[in-house]
C-alpha positions, 0 to 999 in steps of 0.5 A: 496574521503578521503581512508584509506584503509583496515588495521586499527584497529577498535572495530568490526574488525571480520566484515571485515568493511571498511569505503568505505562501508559506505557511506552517505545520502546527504543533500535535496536541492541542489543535487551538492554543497550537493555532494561536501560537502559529498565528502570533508567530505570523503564520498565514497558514496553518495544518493542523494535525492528529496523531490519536486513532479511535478514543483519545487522550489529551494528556497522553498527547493520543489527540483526535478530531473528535476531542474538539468539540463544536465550540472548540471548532467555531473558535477555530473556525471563527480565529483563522477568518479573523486573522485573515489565516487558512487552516488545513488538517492533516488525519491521524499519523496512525494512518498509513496506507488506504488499502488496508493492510493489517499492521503485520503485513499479513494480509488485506482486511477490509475491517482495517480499511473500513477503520482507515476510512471511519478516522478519514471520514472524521477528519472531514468533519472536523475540516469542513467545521473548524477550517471551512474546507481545505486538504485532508492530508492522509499517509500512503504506505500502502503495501510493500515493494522494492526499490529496486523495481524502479530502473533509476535506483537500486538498494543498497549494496550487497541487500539484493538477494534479501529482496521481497516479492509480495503476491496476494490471494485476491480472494482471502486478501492473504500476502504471500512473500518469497525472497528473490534469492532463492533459487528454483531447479527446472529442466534445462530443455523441453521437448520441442516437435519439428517447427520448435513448438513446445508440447506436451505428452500428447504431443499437442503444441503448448502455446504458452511458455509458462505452462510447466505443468503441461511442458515435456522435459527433454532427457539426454543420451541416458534418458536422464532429465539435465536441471538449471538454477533459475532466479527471479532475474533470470524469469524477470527476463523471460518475462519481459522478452515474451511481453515484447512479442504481445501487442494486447497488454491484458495478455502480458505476464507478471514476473512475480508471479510467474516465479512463484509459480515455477517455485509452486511447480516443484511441491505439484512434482512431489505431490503428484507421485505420492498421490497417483501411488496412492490412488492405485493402491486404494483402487487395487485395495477396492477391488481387492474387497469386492472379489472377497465379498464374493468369495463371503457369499459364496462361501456363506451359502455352502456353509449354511447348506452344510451338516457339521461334518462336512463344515470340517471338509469345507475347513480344509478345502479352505485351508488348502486354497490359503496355501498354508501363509495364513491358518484358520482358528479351530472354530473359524469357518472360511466365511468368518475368515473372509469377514475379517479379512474383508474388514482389514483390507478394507481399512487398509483402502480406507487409509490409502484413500486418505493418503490420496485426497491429502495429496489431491488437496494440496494439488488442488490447492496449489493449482487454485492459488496459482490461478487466484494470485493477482501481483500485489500492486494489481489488489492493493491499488484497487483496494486503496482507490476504493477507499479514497473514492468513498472518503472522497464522496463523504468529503463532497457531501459535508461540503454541499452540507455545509454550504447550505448553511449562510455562515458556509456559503464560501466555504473552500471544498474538503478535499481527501489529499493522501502524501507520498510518504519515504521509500521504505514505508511501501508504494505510494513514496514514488511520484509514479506510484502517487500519481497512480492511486489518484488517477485510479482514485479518481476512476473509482470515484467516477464510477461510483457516481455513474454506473447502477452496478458496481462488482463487490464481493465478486458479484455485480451489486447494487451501487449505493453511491449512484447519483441520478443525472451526473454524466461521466465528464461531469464526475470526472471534474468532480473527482479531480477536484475532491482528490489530489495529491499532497507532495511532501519535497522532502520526502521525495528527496529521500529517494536520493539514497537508492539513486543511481547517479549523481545529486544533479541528476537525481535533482533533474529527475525529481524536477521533471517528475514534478512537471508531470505530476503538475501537467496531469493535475495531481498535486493540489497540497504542498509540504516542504522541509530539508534534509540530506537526502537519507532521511526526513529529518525536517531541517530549516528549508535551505539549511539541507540539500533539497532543492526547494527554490527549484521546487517553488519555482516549478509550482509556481510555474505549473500556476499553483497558487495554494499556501506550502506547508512549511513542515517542522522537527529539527528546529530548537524548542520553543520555537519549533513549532514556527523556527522552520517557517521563518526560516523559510521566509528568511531563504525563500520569501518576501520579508523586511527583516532580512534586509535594511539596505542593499548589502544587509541579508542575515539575521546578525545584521539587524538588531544583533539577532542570530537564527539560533541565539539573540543578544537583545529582543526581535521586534518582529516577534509579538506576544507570548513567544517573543524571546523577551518582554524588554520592549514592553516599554517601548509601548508595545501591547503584544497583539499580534499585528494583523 
């Protein structure tokens, strides 16, 4: 590891930033010859990283935690204390999102949740043998939402009827999305009784202004039912003005799913007129079969008592009673007649009552769903808290594992550190929505150590995460530490696009959402890289628009003493895997080859080397990848300086 120490000059000295505080994400592929370059180059930290899920492929560049094997993890292990260098590691890239989202977007499926959580559980290994420790950093993403339900952004203009809202079926995990363009009719008034409470066709007050179902629509002076066109904006407030009036927020409504309701009621309108019709008709035509199974018998017994002359009589008895619309056969009795009869009408019931439970069911089923849609946001936060905290759990076990091993003793905590990821990609992008899924996490993790019971499956179960003697503060120190968050500065800065206001503005808010993340413990992980805010292009820190001096400063601040992960993409190969952390030395840090003197501050100004294109060799550059050997001969043995 190259150190140059702490008492160079640099451009934002105020920051007290020092190169070892920025280190660098490693090249994908392979994770060993990746670190030594990183090293060589002078990195004093390194994040290694996968982008293989399940069976992988070295060739195919598919690497996972597994393909390095014991051997390949002491080398690791043992070249990173040697150099004095911190390693982290970061999960599969293939991972996005905890809560278990099928690729489709369909729905949530536990076995893809549980798949989430075997390629966590296996980067966890690999960090606590190979880097003694450290953040696991895992992609969110963990279902989708729209910019839009944030009052500092909006979407891009003219896309606001194309908005989706997502509900979810907490049962079958089943997604159901509509778009909030659409447009619902309903009455434009209900019938109110004389202190202007809503009612029902008893006449009984309606306490809840969401119960179409039960609500009268009001008709005008022609007995005619008036209709309007309700769009989501217009039930969203609704919404929030009955909200405002319920001081117990378990009582408040959802807008999403209060829409997808009134658009539910319209299918219940045509379904209950078709299937009360129906029902009567199959209830007529029963009736109708019992009163000719009566006629049968009795008809039946007189027959049976008859001679064959007077069968003919009771023929045209019969006959006479048919009224001539339907004629006997010539060696047809009325009881014969009367049995077919009775088969027909019964088929005809037998028919209508099919039409009537097709109809009952898909009633049945509306009224069902409508009471087992939860808000997206409610299943899926829940879902993902659940699988961090059970990583979270195995992180801490392979730590307390590995510590029992001398060689482990100091070993840093395995820490799960899932990463805010772009805006498009779903919740878990917005610091708000990142805050939360460690705050929930966490309360899930608490609650796997202390509570005997856990609710699973709908029923309470057995909880085989108890742990005997661990108090509830005692857990939630646990959980703060084992899951915190990593905040990407780039990927933050991408919500610059959707926001409202000017840069400097969107600058502020990002600075102060970085105070509250620091204030309540969140972050415990850093990436940085630049880009124009539109998209993470991961440009050289300082060659962007990103506030980054801002960003270190605030970190710095909140007392965060942990290496930043200087992200690359954009450089120039070869030296993409370590340009953007130079850099960032260049811009940010402490480092001696940025000046000579008080009026040197550019790469040109030393030993004619520019960023992008030399004309003679850096002397700060040491082995395989310096851009020339030509200082062979001043003696040099190319081992990195340590």
């Amino acid at each position: 590891m190259v150190d140059w120490g702490s008492d160079y000059w640099h451009t934002l000295d105020k920051m007290n930033i020092k190169t070892r505080d920025l280190g660098v994400s490693s090249k994908m592929g392979e994770v060993v010859q990746s670190l030594k370059a990183d090293i060589t180059a002078g990195a004093s930290h390194v994040e290694l990283g996968f982008t293989g899920m399940q069976k992988g492929s070295l060739g195919q560049g598919n690497t996972t935690p597994e393909m390095f094997d014991t051997r390949k993890r002491e080398e690791i292990r043992q070249m990173a204390k040697l150099n004095r260098v911190t390693v982290s590691t970061h999960a599969s890239l293939g991972v996005s999102g905890l809560a278990g989202m099928d690729r489709e977007g369909r729905f949530f499926s536990d076995r893809q949740a549980e798949n989430t959580l075997t390629e966590i559980k296996r980067t966890i290994d690999f960090a606590g043998e190979a880097c003694e420790g450290g953040p696991v950093v895992v992609h969110t993403g963990e279902f989708p939402r729209e910019i839009s339900e944030y009052k500092d952004f909006e979407p891009p203009f003219g896309v606001r009827q194309e908005e989706v809202v997502s509900l979810v079926d907490k049962d079958t995990g089943q997604i159901i999305r509509f778009q909030k363009g659409q447009t619902v009719h309903t009455p434009k008034e209900w019938v109110r009784n004389d202190k202007k409470q809503l009612i029902n066709i008893k006449g009984e007050v309606v306490n809840d202004p969401f119960n179409y179902l039960e609500m009268v629509p009001k008709t005008n002076k022609e007995g005619e039912i008036e209709f309007k066109a309700i769009k989501f904006d217009d039930i969203q407030k609704d919404v929030n003005d009955y909200n405002k009036t319920q001081s117990d927020k378990s009582k408040w409504r959802n807008a999403d799913k209060e829409f997808y309701i009134l658009a539910q009621r319209e299918q219940l309108e045509r379904a209950f007129p078709f299937a009360h019709n129906y029902s009567t008709r199959y209830h007529e035509l029963r009736e109708q079969a019992d009163e000719l199974k009566k006629k049968y018998e009795q008809w039946k017994k007189t027959e049976s008592q008859s001679n064959a002359e007077q069968k003919e009589y009771l023929k045209d008895v019969f006959q006479a009673e048919l009224g001539g619309k339907t004629k006997l056969k010539d060696d047809q009795l009325p009881s014969q007649f009367l049995e077919k009869e009775i088969e027909r009408v019964q088929q005809y019931a037998q028919a209508e009552k099919e039409g009537f439970i097709g109809y009952a069911k898909e009633i049945e089923k509306i009224k069902h769903m409508q009471g087992n849609i939860k808000p997206i946001q409610e299943v899926g936060v829940n879902r993902s808290a659940e699988t961090l905290a059970k990583a979270a759990m195995y992180a801490r076990k392979r730590t307390e594992d590995l510590r029992k091993n001398p060689s482990y003793k100091e070993m840093r905590e395995v820490f799960i550190a899932p990463e805010n990821i772009f805006p498009e990609s779903g919740y878990g992008s917005h610091p708000d929505e990142l805050k939360n899924i460690i705050e929930q996490s966490r309360k899930k993790m608490v609650d796997l150590m202390t509570k005997k019971e856990l609710e699973m499956e709908g029923k309470k179960q057995t909880n085989p995460y108890f742990q005997q003697g661990v108090s509830k503060d005692e857990a939630t120190q646990i959980a703060e530490k084992y899951i915190k968050a990593t905040f990407d500065i780039g990927h933050a800065y991408t919500w610059k696009k959707y926001y409202k206001g000017e840069k400097k503005d969107f600058d502020k808010w990002l600075m102060k959402k970085v105070e509250e993340l620091n204030k309540d413990k969140i972050i415990g992980h850093v990436h940085i890289s630049d880009n124009f805010g539109y998209y993470d292009e991961h440009l050289t820190p300082g060659l962007g628009e990103v506030p980054i001096d801002q960003f270190i400063k605030k970190m710095k601040e909140s007392g965060f003493d942990k290496p930043m992960v200087v992200e690359w993409g954009a450089q120039k190969d070869p030296e993409e895997s370590y340009g953007a952390m130079v850099g960032a030395w260049a811009r940010a840090a402490s480092s001696p080859i940025y000046r000579i003197d008080g009026m040197q501050q550019k790469w040109s100004d030393i030993q004619d080397v520019g960023y992008f294109g030399r004309s003679s060799s850096p002397n700060f550059i040491t082995g395989s990848y310096a851009p020339s050997k030509e200082w062979n001969a001043w003696g040099w043995s190319e081992a990195p300086i340590e």
